[in-house]
C-alpha positions in Angstrom: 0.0 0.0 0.0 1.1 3.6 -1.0 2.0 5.5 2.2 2.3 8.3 0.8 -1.6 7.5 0.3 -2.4 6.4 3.6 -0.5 9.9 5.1 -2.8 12.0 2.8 -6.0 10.5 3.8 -4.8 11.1 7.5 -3.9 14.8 6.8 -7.5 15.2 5.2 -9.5 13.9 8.1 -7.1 15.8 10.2 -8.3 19.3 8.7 -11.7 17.8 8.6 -10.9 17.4 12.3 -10.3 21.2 12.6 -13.0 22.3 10.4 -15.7 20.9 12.3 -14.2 22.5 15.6 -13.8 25.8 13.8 -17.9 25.9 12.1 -18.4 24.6 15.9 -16.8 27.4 17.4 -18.3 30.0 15.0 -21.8 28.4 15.9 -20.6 29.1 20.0 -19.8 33.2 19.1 -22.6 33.7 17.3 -24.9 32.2 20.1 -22.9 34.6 22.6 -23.8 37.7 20.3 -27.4 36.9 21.0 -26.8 36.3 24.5 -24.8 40.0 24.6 -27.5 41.5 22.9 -30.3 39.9 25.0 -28.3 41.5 28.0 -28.1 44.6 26.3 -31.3 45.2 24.8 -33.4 46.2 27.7 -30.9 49.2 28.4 -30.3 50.8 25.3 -33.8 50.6 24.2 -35.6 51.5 26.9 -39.5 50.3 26.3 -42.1 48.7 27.6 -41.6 45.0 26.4 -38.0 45.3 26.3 -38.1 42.2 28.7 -39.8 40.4 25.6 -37.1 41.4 23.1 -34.2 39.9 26.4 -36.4 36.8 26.2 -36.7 36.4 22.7 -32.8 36.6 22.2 -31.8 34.5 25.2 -33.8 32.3 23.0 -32.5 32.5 20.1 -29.0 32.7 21.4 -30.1 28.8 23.2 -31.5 27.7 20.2 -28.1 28.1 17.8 -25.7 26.9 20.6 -28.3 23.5 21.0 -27.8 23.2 17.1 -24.2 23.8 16.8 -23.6 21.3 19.6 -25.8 18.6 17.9 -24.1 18.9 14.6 -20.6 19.1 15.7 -21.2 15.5 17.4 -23.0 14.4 14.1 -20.0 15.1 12.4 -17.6 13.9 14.8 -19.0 10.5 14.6 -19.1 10.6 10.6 -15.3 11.5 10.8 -15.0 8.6 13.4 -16.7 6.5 11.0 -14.2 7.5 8.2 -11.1 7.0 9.9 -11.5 3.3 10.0 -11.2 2.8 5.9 -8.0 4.9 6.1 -5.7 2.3 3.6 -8.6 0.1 2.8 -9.2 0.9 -0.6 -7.3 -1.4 -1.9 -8.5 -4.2 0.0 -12.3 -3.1 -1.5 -11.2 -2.8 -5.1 -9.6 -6.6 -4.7 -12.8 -8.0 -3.4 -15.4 -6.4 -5.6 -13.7 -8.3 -9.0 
């Protein structure tokens, strides 16, 4: 088997690795930009239902970090599933003739 193969193949689900973490991590600051403006909302605006609008972005702010969370272990376990045919390809081309 081609290691030079094999190393690739390791290098790309290494960057997968990092790009998950990274859309994971952009998910996480833009909850926290919600959050900051749920905290912030009720004194720059100051209005009657400005406890709705603090509400409504604590919400919101829950709601993306929930998501970001679930998908960053949906794809962790893809990339776990991947990493086990690492040098295996040629093994699969011999056994489908």
């Amino acid at each position: 088997m081609n290691k030079d193969l094999i190393l690739r193949e390791n290098l790309a689900i290494q960057r997968t690795v990092l790009a998950n973490q990274t859309t994971f991590l952009s998910f996480l600051r833009t909850s926290m930009y919600f959050l900051v403006a749920g905290l912030s909302i009720r004194n720059l605006l100051e209005m009657e239902n400005g406890l709705a609008y603090q509400v409504l972005f604590y919400s919101i702010s829950v709601l993306i970090f929930v998501y970001g969370l679930i998908n960053y272990i949906r794809q962790r376990k893809k990339i776990q599933e991947s990493k086990k045919h690492i040098g295996d390809y040629k093994l699969e081309y011999l056994s489908e003739e």
